[in-house]
C-alpha positions as CSV (number, residue, x, y, z in Angstrom):
1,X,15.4,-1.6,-22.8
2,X,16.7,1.2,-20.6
3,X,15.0,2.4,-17.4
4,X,13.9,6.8,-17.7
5,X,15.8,7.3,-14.3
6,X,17.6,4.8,-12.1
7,X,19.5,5.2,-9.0
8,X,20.9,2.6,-6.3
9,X,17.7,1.9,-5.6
10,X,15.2,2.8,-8.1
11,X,14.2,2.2,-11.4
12,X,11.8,4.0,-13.3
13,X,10.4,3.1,-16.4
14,X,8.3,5.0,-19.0
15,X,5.8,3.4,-21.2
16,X,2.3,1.2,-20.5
17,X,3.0,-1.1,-18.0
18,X,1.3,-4.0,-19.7
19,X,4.0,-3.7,-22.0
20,X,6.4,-3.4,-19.4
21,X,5.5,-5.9,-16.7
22,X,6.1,-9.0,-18.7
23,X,9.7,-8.1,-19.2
24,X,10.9,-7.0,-16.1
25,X,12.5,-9.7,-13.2
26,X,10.1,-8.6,-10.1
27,X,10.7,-11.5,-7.6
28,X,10.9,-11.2,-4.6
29,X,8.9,-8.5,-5.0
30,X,5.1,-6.5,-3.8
31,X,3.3,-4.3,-5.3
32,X,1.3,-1.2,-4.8
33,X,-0.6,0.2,-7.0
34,X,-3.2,3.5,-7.5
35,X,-4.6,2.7,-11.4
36,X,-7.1,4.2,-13.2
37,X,-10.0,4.2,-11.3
38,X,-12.3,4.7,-15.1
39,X,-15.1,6.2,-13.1
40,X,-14.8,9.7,-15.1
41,X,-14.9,11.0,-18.4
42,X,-10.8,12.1,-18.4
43,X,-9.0,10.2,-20.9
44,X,-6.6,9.1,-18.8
45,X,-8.7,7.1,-16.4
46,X,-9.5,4.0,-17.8
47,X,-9.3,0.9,-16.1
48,X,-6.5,-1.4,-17.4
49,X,-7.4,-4.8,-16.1
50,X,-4.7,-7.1,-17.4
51,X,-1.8,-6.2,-15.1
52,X,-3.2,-8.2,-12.4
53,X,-2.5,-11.6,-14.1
54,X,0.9,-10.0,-15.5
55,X,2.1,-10.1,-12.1
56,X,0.8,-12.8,-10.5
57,X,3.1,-15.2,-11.6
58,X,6.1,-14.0,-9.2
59,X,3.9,-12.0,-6.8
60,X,2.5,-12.8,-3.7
61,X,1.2,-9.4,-2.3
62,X,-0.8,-6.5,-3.7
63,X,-2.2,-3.2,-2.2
64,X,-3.8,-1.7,-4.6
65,X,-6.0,2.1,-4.1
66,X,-9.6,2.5,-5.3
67,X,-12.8,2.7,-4.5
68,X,-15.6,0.6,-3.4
69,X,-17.8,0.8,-6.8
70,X,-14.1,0.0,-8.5
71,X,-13.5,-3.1,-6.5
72,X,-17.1,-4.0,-7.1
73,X,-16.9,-3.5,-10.9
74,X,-13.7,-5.2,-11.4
75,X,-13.7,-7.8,-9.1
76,X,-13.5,-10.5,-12.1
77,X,-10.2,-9.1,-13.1
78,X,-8.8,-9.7,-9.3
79,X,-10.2,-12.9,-9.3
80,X,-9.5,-14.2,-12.5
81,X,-5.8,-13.6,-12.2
82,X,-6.0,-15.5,-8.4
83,X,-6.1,-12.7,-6.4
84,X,-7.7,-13.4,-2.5
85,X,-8.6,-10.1,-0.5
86,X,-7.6,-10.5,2.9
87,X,-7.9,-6.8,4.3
88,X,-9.1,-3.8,3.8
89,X,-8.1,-0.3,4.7
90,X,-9.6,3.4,4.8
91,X,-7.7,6.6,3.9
92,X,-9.3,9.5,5.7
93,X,-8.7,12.7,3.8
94,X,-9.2,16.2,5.5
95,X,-11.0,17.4,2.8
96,X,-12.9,15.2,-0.7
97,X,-14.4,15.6,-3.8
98,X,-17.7,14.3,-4.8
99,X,-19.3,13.8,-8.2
100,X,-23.1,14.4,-6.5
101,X,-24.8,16.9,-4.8
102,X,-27.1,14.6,-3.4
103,X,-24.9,12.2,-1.5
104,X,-22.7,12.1,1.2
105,X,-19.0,14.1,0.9
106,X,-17.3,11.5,0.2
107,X,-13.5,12.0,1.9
108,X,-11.9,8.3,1.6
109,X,-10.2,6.3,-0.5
110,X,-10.3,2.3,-0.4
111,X,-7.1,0.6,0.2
112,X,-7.3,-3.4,-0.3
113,X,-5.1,-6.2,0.4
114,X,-4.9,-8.5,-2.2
115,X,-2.7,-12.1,-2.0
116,X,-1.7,-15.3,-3.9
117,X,-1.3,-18.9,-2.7
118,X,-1.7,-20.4,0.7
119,X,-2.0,-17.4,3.3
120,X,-0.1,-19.4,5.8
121,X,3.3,-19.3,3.6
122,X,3.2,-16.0,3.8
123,X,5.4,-13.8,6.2
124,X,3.7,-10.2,7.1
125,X,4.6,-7.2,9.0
126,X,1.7,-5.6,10.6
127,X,2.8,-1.6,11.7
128,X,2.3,-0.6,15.5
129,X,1.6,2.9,16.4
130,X,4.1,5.4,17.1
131,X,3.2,5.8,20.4
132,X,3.3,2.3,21.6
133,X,4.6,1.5,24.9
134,X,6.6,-1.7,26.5
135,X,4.3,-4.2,27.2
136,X,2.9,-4.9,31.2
137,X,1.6,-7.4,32.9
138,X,-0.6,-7.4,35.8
139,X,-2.7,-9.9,37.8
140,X,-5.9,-9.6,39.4
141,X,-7.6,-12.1,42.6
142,X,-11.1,-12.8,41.5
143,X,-14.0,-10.8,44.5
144,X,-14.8,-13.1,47.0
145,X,-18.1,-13.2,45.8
146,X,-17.4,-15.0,42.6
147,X,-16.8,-18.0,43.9
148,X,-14.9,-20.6,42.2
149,X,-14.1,-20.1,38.2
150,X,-11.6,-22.2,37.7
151,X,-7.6,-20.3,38.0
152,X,-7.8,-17.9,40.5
153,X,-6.0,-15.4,38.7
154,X,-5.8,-13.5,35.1
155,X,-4.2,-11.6,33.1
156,X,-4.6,-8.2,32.1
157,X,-2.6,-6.7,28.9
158,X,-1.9,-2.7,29.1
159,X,0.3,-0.5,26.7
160,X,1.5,-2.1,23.4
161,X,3.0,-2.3,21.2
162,X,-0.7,-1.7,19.7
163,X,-1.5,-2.6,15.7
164,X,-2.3,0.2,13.4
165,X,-6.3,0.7,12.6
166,X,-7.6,0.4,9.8
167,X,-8.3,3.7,9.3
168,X,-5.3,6.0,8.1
169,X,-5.8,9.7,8.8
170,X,-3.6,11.6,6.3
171,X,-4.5,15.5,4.8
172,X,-4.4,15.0,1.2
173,X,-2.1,16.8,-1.1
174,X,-4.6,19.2,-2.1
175,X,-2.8,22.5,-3.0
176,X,0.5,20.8,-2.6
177,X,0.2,17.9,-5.1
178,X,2.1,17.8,-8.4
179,X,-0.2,15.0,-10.0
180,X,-3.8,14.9,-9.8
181,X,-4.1,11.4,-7.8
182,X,-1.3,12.1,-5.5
183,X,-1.2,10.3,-2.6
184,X,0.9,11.4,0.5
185,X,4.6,9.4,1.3
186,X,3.4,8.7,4.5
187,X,0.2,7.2,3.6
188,X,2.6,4.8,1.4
189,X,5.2,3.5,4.3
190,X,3.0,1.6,6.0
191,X,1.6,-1.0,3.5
192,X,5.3,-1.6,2.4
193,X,6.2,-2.2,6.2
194,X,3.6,-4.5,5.9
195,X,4.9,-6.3,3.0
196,X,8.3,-6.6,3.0
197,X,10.9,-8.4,3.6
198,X,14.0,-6.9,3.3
199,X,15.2,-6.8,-0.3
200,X,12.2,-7.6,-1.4
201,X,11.2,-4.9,-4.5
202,X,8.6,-2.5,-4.3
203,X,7.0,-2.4,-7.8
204,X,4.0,0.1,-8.8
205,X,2.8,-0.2,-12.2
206,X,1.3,3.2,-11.9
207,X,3.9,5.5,-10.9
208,X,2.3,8.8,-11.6
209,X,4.8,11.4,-9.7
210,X,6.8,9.0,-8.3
211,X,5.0,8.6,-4.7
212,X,5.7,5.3,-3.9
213,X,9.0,5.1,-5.2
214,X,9.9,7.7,-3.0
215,X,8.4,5.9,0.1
216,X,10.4,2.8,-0.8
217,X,13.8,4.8,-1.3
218,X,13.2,6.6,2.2
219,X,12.7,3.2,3.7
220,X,15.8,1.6,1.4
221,X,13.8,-0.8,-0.4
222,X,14.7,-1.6,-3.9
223,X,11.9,0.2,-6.4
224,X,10.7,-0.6,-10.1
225,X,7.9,2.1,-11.2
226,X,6.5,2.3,-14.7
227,X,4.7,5.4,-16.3
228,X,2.8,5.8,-19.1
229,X,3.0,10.0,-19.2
230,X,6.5,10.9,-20.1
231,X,5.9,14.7,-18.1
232,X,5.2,12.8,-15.2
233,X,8.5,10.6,-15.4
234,X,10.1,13.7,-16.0
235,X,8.5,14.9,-12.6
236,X,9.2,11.4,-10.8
237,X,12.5,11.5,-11.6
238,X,13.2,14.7,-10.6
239,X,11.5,14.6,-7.0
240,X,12.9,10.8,-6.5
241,X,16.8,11.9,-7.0
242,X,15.6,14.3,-4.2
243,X,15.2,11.4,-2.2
244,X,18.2,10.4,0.9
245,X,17.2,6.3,2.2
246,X,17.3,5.7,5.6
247,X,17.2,1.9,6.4
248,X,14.4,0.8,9.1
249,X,15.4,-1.7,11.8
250,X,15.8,-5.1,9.7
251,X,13.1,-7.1,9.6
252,X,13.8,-10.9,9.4
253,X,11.3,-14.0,8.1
C-alpha cells in the first residue's frame, strides 16, 4: 500500500477511508474530521458511520464538523463506538446557505469535541487569544461600611492570557474555495492546538482538498489524510507541497 502524496510530514492516501483506517498505525494520534453530512440529495454526501469505531481503538480525541440535525441523527454511531462529547464549538461564517425560505439564514457550522476513556488521563491545550496580555494582580480594602467578611482583602484578575470562545468567526471560502465543503486553515489550527501533543499525528479521514493537512504541516505536526475522490487528491497534493512548517512553541504533557 503506497500513500498518493507524502512529504516529511504528510501522508495522503486515496481510497474510502473505512478501507483505509484499519490498516494504518495512527497512535499517538487525533483526529479531525468534516464527513458527509447526508442531509442532501448529492451523491457524495452520505453519512459513513463506521469510522468512528475504526478509530477508537488507538484514539483518544475527535473533532469532528457538522450540524446539529447530524449530531442528532447519528448520535448512536458516536456512542456506540464510545465516543463522550465534552464541548462544543460554533463556526460563524460571513455569509450561509440555507435549504428553506422559511427559516432563519443559517451561517454556522457545529464543531464537537468528542473523547475516549477517563477525561482525567487526558492532557489538553486550550488556545488563548492573540491579544492576551501578562497577567496582574491587584488588591482591594473592603468599604468601611461592609463590616467584617471574613479576609479583608481580594483579588482581582485583569488581562490574560484569556481562553478562546466558543465561537470562531472565520469568512468562509466562498469564491475562493477549491472544494465544495472547504473549510478555512485557520479555522483548523486551533482544535489541533487543542489536541496535541507534540508528535502526536493529525489524522482526517475526510481529506477533501487537503485543509487540514495543511494546517497540521504549517504547525509541523505529522499528517495522515485519506480521500475517496482521486481529483481532489490530485488537488490536495498539489496545494499541500505548497505548504513551508513552522514549529509552534513546544508544548510539553
Amino acid at each position: 500500500m503506497t500513500p498518493y502524496y507524502q512529504d516529511g510530514l504528510v501522508q495522503l492516501w486515496h481510497g474510502d477511508c473505512r478501507d483505509i483506517l484499519p490498516r494504518l498505525d495512527l497512535s499517538p494520534a487525533m483526529v479531525v474530521a468534516d464527513p458527509p453530512y447526508g442531509q442532501t440529495s448529492l451523491k457524495w454526501d452520505q453519512w459513513q458511520g463506521e469510522w468512528l469505531a475504526q478509530i477508537a481503538p488507538c484514539i483518544r480525541s475527535l473533532w469532528c464538523f457538522g450540524t446539529m440535525r447530524m449530531f442528532m441523527d447519528q448520535s448512536a454511531w458516536f456512542e456506540a463506538a464510545g465516543w463522550k462529547l465534552s464541548q462544543d464549538l460554533v463556526w460563524e461564517k460571513h455569509n450561509g446557505s440555507s435549504f428553506h425560505a422559511d427559516r432563519f439564514r443559517r451561517v454556522h457550522e457545529s464543531i464537537c469535541h468528542f473523547y475516549r476513556g477517563d477525561w482525567s488521563n487526558l492532557k489538553f491545550f486550550p488556545p488563548t487569544t492573540p491579544d492576551a496580555t501578562a497577567r496582574t494582580v491587584r488588591r482591594k480594602q473592603r468599604p468601611a461600611h461592609m463590616g467584617h467578611i471574613e479576609a479583608g482583602a481580594y483579588e482581582s484578575h485583569d488581562g490574560g492570557p484569556r481562553l478562546m470562545r466558543s465561537v470562531l468567526y472565520h469568512p468562509s471560502m466562498h469564491g475562493r474555495a477549491v472544494h465544495p465543503t472547504q473549510k478555512p486553515v485557520e479555522l483548523i489550527k486551533p482544535l489541533i492546538h487543542y489536541g496535541g501533543l507534540r508528535g502526536a499525528t493529525v489524522v482526517d479521514p475526510f481529506a477533501g482538498s487537503g485543509t487540514t493537512l495543511i494546517a497540521a504541516k504549517e504547525m509541523a505536526y505529522p499528517a495522515i489524510g485519506i480521500e475517496v475522490d482521486e481529483s481532489w487528491c490530485e488537488e490536495a497534493a498539489k496545494r499541500i507541497s505548497q505548504v513551508l512548517a513552522f514549529p509552534p512553541q513546544e508544548q510539553t504533557a
